[in-house]
N, CA, C and O atoms as CSV, one atom per row, in Angstrom:
chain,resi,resn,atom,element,x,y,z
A,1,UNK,N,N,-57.616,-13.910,-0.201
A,1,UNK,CA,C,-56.685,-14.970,0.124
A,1,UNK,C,C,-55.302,-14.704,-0.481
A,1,UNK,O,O,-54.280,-14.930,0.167
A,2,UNK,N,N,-55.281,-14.233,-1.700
A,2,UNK,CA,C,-53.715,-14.245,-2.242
A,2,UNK,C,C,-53.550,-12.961,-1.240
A,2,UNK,O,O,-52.503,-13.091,-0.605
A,3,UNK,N,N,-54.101,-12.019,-0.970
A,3,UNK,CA,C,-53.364,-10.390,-0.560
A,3,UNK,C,C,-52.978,-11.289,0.551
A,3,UNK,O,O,-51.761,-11.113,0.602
A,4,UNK,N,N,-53.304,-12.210,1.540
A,4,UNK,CA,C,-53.150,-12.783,2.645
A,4,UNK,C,C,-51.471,-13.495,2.621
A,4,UNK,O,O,-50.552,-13.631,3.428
A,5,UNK,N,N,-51.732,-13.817,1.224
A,5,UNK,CA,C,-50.161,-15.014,1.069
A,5,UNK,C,C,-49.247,-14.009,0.688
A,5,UNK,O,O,-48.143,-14.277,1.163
A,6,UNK,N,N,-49.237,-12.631,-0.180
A,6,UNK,CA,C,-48.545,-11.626,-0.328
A,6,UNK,C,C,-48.032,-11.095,0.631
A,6,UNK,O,O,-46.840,-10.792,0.666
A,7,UNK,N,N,-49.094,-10.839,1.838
A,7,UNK,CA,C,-48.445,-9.817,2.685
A,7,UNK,C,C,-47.929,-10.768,3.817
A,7,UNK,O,O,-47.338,-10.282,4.780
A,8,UNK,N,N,-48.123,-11.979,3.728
A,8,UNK,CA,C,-46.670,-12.891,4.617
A,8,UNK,C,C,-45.805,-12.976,3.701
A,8,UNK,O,O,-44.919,-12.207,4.074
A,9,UNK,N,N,-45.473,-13.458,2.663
A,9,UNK,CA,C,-44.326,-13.856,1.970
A,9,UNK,C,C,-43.363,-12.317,1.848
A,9,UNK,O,O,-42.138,-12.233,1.770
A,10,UNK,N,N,-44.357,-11.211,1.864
A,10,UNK,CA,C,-43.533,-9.498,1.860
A,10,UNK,C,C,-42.950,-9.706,3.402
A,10,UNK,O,O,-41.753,-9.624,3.673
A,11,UNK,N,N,-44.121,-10.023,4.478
A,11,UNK,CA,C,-43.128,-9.597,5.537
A,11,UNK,C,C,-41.873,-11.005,6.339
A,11,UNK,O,O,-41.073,-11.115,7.269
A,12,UNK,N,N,-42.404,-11.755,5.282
A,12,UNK,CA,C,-41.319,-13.291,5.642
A,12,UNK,C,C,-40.026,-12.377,5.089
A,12,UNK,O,O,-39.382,-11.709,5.898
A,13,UNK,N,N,-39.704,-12.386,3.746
A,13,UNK,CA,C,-39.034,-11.854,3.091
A,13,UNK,C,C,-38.168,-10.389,4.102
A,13,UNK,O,O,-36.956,-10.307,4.301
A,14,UNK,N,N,-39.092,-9.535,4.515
A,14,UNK,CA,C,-38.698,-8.525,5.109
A,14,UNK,C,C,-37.922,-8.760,6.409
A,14,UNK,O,O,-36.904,-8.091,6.587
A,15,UNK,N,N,-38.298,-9.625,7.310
A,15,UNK,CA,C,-37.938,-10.192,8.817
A,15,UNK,C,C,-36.310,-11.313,7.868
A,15,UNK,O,O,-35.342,-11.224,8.622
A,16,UNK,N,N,-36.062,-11.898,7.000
A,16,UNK,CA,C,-35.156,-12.762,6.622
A,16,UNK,C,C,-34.133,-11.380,6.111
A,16,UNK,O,O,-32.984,-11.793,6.270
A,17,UNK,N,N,-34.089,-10.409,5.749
A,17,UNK,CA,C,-33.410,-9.681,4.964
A,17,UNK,C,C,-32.938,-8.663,6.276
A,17,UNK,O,O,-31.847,-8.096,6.338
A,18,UNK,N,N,-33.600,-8.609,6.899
A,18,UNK,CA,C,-33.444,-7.707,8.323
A,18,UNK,C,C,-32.049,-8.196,9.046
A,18,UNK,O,O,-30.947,-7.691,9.259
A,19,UNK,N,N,-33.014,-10.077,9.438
A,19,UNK,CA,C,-32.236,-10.767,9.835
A,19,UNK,C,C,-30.720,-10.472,9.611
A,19,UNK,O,O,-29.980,-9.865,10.386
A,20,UNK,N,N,-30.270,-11.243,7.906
A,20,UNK,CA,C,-29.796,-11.067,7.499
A,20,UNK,C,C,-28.359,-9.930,7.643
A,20,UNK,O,O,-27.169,-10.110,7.900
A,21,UNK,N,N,-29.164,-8.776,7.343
A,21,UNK,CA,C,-28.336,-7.496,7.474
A,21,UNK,C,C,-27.782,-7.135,9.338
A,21,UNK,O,O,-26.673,-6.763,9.723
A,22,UNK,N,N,-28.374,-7.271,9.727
A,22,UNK,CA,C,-27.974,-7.362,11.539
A,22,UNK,C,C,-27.561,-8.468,11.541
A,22,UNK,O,O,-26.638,-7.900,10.957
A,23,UNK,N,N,-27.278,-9.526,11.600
A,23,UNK,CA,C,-26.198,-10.893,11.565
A,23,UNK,C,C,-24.360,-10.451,11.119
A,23,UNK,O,O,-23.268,-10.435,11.689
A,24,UNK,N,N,-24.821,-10.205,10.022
A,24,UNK,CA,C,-23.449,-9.598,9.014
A,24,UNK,C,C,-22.767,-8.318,9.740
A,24,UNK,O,O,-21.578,-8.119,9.988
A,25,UNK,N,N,-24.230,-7.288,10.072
A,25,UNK,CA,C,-22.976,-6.097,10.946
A,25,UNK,C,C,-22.354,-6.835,12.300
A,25,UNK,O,O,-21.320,-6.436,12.837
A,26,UNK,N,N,-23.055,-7.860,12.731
A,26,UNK,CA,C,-22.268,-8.314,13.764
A,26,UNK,C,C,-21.335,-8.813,13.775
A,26,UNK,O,O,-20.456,-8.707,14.630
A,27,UNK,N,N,-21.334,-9.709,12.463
A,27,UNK,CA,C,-19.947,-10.193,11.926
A,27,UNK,C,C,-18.700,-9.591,12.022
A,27,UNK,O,O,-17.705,-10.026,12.603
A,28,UNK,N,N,-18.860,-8.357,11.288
A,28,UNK,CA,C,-18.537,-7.249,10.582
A,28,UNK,C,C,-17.552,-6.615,12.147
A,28,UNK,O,O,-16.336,-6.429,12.083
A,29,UNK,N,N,-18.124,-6.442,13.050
A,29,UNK,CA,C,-17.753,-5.888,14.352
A,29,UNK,C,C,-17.534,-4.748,14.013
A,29,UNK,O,O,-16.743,-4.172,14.759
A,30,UNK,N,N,-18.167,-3.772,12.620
A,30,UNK,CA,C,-18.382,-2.289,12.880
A,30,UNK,C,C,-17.297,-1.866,12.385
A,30,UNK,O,O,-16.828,-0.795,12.771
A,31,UNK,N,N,-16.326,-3.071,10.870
A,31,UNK,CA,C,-15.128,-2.575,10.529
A,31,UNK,C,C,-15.407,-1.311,9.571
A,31,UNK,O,O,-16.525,-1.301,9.057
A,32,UNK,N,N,-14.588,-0.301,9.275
A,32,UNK,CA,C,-14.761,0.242,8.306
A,32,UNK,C,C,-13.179,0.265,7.300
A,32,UNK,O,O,-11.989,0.201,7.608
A,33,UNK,N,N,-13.736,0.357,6.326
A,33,UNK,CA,C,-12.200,0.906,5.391
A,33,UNK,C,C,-12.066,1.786,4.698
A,33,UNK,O,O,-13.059,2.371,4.267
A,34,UNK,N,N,-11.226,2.042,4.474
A,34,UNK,CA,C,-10.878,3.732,3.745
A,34,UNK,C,C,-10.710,2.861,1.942
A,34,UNK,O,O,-10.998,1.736,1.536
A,35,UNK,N,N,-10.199,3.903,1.391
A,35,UNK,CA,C,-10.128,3.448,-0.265
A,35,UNK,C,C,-8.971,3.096,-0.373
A,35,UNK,O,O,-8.156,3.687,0.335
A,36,UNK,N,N,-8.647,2.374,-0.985
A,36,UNK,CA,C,-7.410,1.624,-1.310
A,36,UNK,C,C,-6.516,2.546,-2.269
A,36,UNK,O,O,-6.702,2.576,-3.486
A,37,UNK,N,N,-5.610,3.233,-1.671
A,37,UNK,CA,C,-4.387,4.486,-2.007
A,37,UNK,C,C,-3.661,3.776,-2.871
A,37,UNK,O,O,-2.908,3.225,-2.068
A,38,UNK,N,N,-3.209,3.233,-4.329
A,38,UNK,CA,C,-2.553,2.552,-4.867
A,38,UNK,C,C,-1.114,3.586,-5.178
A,38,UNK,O,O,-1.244,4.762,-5.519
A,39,UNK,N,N,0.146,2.963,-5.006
A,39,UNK,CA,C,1.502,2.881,-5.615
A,39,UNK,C,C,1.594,3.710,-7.181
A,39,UNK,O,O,1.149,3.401,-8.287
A,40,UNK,N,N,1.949,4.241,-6.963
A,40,UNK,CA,C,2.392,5.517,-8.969
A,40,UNK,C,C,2.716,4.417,-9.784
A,40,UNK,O,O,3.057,4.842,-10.888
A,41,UNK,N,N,2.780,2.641,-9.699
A,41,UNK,CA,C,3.278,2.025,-10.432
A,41,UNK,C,C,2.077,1.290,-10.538
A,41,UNK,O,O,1.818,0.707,-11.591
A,42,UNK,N,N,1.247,1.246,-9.483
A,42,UNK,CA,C,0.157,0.226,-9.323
A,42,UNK,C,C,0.472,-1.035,-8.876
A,42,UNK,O,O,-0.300,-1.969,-8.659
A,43,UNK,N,N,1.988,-0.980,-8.723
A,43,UNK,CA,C,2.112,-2.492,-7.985
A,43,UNK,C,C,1.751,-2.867,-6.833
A,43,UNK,O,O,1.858,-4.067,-6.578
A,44,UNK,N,N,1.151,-1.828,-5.674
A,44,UNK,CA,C,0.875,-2.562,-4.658
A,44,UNK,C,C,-0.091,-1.076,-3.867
A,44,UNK,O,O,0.318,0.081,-3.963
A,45,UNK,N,N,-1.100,-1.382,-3.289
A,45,UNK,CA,C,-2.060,-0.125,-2.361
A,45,UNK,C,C,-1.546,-1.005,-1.078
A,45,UNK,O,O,-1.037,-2.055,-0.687
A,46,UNK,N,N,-2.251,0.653,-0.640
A,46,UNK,CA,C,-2.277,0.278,1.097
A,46,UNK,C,C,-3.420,0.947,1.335
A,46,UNK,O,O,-3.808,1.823,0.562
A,47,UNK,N,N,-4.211,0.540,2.645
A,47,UNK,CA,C,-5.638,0.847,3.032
A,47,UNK,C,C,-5.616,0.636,4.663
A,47,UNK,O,O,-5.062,-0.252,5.311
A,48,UNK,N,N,-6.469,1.839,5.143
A,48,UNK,CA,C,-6.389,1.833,6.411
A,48,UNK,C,C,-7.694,1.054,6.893
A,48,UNK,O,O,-8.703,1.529,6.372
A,49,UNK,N,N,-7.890,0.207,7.569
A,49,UNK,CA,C,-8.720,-0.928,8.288
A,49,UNK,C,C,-9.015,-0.161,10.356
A,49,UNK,O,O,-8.313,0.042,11.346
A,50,UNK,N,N,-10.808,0.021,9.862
A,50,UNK,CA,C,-10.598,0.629,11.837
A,50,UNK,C,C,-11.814,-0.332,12.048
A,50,UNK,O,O,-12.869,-0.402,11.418
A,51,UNK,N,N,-11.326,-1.106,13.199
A,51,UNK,CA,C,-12.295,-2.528,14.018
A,51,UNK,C,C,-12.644,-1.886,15.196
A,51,UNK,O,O,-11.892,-1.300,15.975
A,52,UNK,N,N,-14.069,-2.073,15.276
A,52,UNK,CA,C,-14.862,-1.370,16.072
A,52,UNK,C,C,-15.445,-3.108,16.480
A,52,UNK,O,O,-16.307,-3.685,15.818
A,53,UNK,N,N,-14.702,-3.745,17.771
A,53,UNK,CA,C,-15.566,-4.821,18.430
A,53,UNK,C,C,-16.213,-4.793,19.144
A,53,UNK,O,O,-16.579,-5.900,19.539
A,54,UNK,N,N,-16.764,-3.685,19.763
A,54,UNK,CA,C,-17.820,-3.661,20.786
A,54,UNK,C,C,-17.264,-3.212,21.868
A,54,UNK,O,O,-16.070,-3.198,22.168
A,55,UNK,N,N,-18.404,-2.751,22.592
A,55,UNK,CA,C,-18.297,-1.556,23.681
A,55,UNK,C,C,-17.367,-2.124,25.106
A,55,UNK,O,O,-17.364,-1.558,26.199
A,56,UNK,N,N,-16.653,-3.305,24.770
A,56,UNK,CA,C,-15.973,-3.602,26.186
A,56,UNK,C,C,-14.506,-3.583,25.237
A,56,UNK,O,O,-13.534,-4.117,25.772
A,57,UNK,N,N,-14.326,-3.018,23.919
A,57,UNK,CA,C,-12.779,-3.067,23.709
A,57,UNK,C,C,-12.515,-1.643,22.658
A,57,UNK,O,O,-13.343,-1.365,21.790
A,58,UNK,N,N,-11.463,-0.944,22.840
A,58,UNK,CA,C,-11.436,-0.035,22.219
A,58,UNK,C,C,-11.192,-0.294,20.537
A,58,UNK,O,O,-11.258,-1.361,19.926
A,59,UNK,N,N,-10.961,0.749,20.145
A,59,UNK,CA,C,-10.959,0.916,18.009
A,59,UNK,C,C,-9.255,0.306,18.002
A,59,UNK,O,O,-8.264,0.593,18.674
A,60,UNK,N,N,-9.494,-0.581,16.977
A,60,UNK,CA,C,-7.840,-0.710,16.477
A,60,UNK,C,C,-7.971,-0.277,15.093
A,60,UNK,O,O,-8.950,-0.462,14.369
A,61,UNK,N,N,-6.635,0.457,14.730
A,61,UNK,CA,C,-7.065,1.117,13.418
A,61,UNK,C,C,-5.614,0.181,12.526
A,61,UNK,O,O,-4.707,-0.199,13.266
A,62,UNK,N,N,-5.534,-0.021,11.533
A,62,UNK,CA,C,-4.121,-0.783,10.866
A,62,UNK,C,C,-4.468,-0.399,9.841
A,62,UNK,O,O,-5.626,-0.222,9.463
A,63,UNK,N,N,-2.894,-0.122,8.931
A,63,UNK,CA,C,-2.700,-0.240,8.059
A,63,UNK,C,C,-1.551,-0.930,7.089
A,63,UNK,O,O,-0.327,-0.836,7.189
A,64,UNK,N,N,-2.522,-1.818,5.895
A,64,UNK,CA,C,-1.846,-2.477,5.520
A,64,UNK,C,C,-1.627,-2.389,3.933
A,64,UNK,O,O,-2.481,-1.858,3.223
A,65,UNK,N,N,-0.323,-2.990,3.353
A,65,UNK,CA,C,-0.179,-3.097,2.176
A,65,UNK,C,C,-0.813,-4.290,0.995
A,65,UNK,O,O,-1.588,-5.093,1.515
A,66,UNK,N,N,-0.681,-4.396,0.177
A,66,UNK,CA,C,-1.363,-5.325,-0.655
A,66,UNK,C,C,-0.289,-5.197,-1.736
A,66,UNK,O,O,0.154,-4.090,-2.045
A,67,UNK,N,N,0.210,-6.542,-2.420
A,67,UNK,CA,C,0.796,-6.463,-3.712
A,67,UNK,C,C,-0.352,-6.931,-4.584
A,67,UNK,O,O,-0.657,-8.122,-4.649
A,68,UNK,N,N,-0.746,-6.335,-5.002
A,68,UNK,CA,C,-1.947,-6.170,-6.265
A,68,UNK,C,C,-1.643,-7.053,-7.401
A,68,UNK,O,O,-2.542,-7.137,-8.238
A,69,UNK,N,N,-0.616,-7.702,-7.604
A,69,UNK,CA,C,0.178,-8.386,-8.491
A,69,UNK,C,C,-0.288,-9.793,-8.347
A,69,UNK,O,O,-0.356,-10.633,-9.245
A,70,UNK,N,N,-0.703,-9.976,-6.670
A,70,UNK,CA,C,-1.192,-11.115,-6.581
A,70,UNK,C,C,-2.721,-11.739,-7.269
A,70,UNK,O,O,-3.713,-11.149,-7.697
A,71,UNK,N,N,-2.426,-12.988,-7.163
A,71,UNK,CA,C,-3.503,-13.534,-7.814
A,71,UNK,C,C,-5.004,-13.696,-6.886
A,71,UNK,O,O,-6.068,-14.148,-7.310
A,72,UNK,N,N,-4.807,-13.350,-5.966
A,72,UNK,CA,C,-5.541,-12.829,-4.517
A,72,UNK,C,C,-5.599,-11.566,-4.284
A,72,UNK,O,O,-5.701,-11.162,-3.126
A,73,UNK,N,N,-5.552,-10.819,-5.219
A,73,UNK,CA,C,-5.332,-9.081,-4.430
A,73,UNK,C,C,-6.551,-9.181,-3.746
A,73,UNK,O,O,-6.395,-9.230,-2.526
A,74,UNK,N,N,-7.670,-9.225,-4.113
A,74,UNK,CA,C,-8.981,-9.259,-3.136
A,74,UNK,C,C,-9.437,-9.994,-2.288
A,74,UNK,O,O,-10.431,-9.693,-1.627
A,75,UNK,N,N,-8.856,-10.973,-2.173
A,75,UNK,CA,C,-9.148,-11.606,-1.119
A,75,UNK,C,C,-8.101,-11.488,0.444
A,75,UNK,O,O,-6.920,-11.818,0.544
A,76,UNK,N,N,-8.741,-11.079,1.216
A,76,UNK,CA,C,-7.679,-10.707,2.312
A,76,UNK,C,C,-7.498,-11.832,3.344
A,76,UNK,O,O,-6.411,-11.832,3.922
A,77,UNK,N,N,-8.383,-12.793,3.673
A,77,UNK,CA,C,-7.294,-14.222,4.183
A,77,UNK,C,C,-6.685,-14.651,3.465
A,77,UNK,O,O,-5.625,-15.061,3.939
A,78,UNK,N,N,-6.832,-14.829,2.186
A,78,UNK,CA,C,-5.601,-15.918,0.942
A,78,UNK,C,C,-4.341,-14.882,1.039
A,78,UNK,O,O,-3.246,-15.293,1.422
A,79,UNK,N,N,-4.506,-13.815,0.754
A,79,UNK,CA,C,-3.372,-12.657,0.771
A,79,UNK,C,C,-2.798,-12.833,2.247
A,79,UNK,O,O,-1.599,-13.112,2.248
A,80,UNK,N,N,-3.181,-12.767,3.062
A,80,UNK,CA,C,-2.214,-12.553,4.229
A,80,UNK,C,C,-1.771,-13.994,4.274
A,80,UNK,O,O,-0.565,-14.085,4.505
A,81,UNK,N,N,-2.383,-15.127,4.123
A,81,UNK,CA,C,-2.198,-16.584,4.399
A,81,UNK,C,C,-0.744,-16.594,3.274
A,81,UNK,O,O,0.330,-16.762,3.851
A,82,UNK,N,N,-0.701,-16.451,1.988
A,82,UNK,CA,C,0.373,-16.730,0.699
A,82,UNK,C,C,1.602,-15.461,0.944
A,82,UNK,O,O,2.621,-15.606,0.268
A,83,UNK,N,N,1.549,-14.395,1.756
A,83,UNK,CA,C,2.079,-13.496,2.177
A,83,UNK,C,C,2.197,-12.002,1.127
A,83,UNK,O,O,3.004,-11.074,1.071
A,84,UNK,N,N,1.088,-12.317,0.466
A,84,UNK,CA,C,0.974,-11.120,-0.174
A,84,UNK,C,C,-0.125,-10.047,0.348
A,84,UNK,O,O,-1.056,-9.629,-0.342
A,85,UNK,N,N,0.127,-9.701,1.588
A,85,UNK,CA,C,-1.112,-8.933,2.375
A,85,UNK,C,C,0.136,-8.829,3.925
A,85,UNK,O,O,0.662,-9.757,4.540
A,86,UNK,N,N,0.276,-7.075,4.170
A,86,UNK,CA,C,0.698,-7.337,5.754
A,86,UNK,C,C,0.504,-5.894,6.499
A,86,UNK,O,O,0.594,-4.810,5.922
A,87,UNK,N,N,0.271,-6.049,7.644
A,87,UNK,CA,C,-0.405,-5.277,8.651
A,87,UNK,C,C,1.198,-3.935,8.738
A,87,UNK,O,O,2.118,-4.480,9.348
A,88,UNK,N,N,1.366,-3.290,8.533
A,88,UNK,CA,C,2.795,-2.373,8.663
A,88,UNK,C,C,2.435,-1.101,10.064
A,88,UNK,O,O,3.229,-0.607,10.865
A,89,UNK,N,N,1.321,-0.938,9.950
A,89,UNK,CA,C,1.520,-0.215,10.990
A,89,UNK,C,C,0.028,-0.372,11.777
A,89,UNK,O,O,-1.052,-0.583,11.225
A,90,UNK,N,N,0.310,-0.190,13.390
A,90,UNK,CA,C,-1.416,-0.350,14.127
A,90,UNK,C,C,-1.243,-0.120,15.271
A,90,UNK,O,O,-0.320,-0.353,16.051
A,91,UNK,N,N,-2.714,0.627,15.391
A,91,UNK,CA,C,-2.434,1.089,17.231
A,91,UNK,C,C,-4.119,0.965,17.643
A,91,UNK,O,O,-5.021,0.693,16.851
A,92,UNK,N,N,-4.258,1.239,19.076
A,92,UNK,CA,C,-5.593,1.670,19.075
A,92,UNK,C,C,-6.074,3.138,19.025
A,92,UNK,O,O,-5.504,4.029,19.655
A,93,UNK,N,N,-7.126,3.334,18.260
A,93,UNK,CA,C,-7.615,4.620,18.249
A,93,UNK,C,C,-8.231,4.834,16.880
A,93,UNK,O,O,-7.917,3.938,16.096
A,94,UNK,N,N,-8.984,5.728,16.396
A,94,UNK,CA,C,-9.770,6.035,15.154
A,94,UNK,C,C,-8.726,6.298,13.782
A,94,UNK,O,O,-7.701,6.981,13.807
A,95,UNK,N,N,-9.260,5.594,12.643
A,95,UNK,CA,C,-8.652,5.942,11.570
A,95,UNK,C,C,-8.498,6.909,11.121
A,95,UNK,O,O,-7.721,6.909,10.166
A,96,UNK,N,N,-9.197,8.419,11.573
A,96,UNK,CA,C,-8.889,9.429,11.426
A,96,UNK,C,C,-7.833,9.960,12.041
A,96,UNK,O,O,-8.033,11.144,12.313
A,97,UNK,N,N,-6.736,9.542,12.387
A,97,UNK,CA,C,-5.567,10.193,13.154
A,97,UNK,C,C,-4.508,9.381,12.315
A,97,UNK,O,O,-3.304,9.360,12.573
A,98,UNK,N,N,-4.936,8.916,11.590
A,98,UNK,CA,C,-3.386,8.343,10.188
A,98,UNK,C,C,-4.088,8.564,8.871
A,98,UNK,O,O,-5.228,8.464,8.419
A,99,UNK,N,N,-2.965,8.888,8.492
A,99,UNK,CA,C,-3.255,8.902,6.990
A,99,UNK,C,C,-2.079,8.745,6.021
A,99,UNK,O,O,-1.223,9.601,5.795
A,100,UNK,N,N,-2.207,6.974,5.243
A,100,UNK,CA,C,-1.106,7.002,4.243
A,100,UNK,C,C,-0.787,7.981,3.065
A,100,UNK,O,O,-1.512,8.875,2.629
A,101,UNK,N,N,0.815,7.506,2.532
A,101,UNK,CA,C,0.883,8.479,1.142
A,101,UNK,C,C,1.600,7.927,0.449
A,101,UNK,O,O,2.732,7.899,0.930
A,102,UNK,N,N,1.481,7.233,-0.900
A,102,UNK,CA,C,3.078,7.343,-1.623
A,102,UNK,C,C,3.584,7.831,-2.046
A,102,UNK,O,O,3.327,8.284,-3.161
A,103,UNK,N,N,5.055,8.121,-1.129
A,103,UNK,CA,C,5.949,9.417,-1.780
A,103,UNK,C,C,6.307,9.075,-3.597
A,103,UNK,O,O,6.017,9.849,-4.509
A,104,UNK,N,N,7.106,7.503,-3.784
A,104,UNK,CA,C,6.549,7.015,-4.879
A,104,UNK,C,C,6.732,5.214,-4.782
A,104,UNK,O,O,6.206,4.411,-4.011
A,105,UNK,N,N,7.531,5.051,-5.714
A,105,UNK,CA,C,6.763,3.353,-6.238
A,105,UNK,C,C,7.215,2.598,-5.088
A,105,UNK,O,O,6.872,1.423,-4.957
A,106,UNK,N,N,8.217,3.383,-3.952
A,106,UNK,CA,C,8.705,1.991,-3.243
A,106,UNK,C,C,9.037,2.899,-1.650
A,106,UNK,O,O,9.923,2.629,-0.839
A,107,UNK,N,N,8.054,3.965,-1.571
A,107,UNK,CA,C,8.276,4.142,-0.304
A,107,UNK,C,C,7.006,5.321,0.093
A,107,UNK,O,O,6.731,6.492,-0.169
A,108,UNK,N,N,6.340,3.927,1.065
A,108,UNK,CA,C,5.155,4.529,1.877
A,108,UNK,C,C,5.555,5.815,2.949
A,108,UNK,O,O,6.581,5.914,3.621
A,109,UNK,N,N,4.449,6.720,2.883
A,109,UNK,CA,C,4.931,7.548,4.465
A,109,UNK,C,C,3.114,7.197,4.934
A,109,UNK,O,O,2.118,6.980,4.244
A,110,UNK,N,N,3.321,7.271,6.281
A,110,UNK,CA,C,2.286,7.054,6.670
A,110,UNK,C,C,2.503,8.131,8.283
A,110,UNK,O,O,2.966,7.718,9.346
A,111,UNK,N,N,2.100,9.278,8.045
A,111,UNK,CA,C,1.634,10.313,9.432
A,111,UNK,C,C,0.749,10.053,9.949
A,111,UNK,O,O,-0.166,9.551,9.295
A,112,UNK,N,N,0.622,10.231,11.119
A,112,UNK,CA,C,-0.457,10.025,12.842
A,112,UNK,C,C,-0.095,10.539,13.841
A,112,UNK,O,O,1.079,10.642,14.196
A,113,UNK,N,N,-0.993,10.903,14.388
A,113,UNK,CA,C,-1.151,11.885,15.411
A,113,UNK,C,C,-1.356,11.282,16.809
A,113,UNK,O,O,-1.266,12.026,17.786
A,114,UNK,N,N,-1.735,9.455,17.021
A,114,UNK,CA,C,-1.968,9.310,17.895
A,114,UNK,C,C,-0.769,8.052,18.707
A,114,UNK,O,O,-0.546,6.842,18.690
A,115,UNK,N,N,-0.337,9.122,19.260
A,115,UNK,CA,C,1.352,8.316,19.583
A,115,UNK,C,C,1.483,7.315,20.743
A,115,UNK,O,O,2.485,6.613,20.877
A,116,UNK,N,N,0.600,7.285,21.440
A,116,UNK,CA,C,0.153,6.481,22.726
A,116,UNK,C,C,0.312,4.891,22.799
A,116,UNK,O,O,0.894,4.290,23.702
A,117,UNK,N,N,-0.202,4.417,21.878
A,117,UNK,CA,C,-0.943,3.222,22.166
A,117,UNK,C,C,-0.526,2.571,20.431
A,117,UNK,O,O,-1.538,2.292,19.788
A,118,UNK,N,N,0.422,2.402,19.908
A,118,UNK,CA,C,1.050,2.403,18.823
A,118,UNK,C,C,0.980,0.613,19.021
A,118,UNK,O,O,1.066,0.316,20.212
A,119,UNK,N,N,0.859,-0.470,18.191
A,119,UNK,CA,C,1.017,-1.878,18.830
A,119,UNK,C,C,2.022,-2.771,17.565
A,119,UNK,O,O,2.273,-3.976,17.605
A,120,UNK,N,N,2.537,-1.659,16.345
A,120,UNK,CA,C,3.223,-2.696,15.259
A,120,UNK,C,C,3.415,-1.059,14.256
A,120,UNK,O,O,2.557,-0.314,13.783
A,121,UNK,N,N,4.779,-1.000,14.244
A,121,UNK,CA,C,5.209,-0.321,13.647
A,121,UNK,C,C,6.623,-0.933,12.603
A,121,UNK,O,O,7.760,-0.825,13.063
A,122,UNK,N,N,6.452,-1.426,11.501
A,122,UNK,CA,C,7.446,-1.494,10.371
A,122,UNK,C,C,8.023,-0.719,9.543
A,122,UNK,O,O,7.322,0.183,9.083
A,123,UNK,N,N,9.409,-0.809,9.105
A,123,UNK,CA,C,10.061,-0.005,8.614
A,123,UNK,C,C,10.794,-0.424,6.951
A,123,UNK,O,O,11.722,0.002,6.265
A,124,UNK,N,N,9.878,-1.365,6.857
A,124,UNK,CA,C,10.100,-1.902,5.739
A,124,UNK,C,C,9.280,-3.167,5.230
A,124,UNK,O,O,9.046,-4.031,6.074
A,125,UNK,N,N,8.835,-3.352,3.976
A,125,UNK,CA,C,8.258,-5.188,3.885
A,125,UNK,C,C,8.774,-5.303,2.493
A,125,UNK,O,O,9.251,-4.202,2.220
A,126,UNK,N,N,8.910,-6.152,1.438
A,126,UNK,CA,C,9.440,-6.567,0.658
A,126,UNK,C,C,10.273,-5.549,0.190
A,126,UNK,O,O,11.304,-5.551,0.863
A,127,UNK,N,N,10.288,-4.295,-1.045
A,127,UNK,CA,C,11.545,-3.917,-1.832
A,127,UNK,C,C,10.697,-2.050,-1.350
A,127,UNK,O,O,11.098,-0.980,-1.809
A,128,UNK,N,N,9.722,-2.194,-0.525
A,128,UNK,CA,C,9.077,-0.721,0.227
A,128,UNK,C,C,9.561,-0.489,1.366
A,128,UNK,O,O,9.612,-1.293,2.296
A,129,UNK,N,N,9.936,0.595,1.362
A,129,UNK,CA,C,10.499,1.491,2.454
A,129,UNK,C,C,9.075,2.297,3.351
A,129,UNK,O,O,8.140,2.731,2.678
A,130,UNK,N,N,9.060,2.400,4.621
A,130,UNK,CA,C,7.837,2.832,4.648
A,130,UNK,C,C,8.719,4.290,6.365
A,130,UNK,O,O,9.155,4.279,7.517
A,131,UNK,N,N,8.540,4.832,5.669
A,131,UNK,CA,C,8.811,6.524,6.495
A,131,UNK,C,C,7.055,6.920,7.294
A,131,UNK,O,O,5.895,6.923,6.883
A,132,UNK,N,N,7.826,7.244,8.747
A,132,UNK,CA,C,6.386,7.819,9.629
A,132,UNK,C,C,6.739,9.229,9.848
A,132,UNK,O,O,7.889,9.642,10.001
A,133,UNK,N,N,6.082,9.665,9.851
A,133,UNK,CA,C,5.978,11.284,10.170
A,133,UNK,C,C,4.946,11.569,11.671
A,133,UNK,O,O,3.733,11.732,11.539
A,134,UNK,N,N,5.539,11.593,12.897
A,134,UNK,CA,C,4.644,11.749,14.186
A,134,UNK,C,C,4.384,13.481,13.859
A,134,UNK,O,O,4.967,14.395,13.276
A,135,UNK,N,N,3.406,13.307,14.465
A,135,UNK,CA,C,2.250,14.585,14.648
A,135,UNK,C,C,1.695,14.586,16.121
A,135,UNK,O,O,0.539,14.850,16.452
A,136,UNK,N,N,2.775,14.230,16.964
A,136,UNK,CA,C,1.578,13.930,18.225
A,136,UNK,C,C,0.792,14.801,18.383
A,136,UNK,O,O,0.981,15.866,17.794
A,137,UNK,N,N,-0.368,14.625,19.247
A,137,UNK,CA,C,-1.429,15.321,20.178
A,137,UNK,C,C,-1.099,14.583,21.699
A,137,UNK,O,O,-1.089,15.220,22.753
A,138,UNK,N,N,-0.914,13.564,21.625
A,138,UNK,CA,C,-1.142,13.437,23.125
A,138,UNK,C,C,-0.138,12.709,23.311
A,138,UNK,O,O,0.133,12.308,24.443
C-alpha cells in the first residue's frame, strides 16, 4: 500500500513538474540571451535578446542597454517602465549575426551582418554614443 501512494505521489509530482516546465517554455516563446557585456566602468551592460515566437513569425534579435546603477538593474519591466532599460538596436534574424563591444565607458559599437530587415537603429541614449559597423552578407 505505501509503494502504491509513493509511486503516485512520484508520478503526480513528475506530470506537475513536466507540466510546469512546458507551460514556462511557452511563456518563454523560445527567448534566448547572451551574457550581459558590462561597460570598463560598470555603469551600464548591454545584452543581446533573440525571440523565437513560433513557427508563423520570424526571430527578432535586440539589443539593449541597462544602467546597472539602477535600483532595478534586474528586473526588465521596472527598468524599461522607470527608463533605465532601452532596446538601441533590432531587426529580424538570429543573434548570431550581431555582436556588441565597448570601445569604452560611453561608447557602444555594435557590428552585424544582417542588413535587410533592420526595425530600430539608435545613435545614441543617455551620455552613450553607440557606433555600428555593417558587415553585410545579404
Amino acid at each position: 500500500m505505501v509503494k502504491k501512494i509513493v509511486t503516485f505521489v512520484g508520478i503526480g509530482l513528475f506530470i506537475i513538474i513536466l507540466s510546469s516546465g512546458i507551460f514556462f517554455w511557452i511563456l518563454s516563446g523560445g527567448t534566448k540571451y547572451s551574457n550581459k557585456l558590462f561597460s570598463p566602468d560598470g555603469k551600464y551592460s548591454t545584452q543581446v535578446v533573440e525571440i523565437n515566437s513560433g513557427a508563423t513569425t520570424e526571430y527578432t534579435t535586440v539589443v539593449s542597454i541597462v544602467d546597472e546603477k539602477s535600483f532595478f538593474a534586474n528586473f526588465d519591466f521596472l527598468n524599461v517602465w522607470i527608463g533605465a532599460k532601452i532596446a538601441v538596436f533590432g531587426f529580424n534574424g538570429l543573434k548570431s549575426s550581431v555582436e556588441p563591444l565597448w570601445i569604452n565607458n560611453r561608447t557602444l559599437k555594435i557590428s552585424y551582418s544582417n542588413c535587410k530587415r533592420i526595425k530600430n537603429q539608435r545613435n545614441a541614449w543617455r551620455d552613450i554614443k553607440i557606433v555600428y559597423d555593417r558587415q553585410c552578407q545579404n
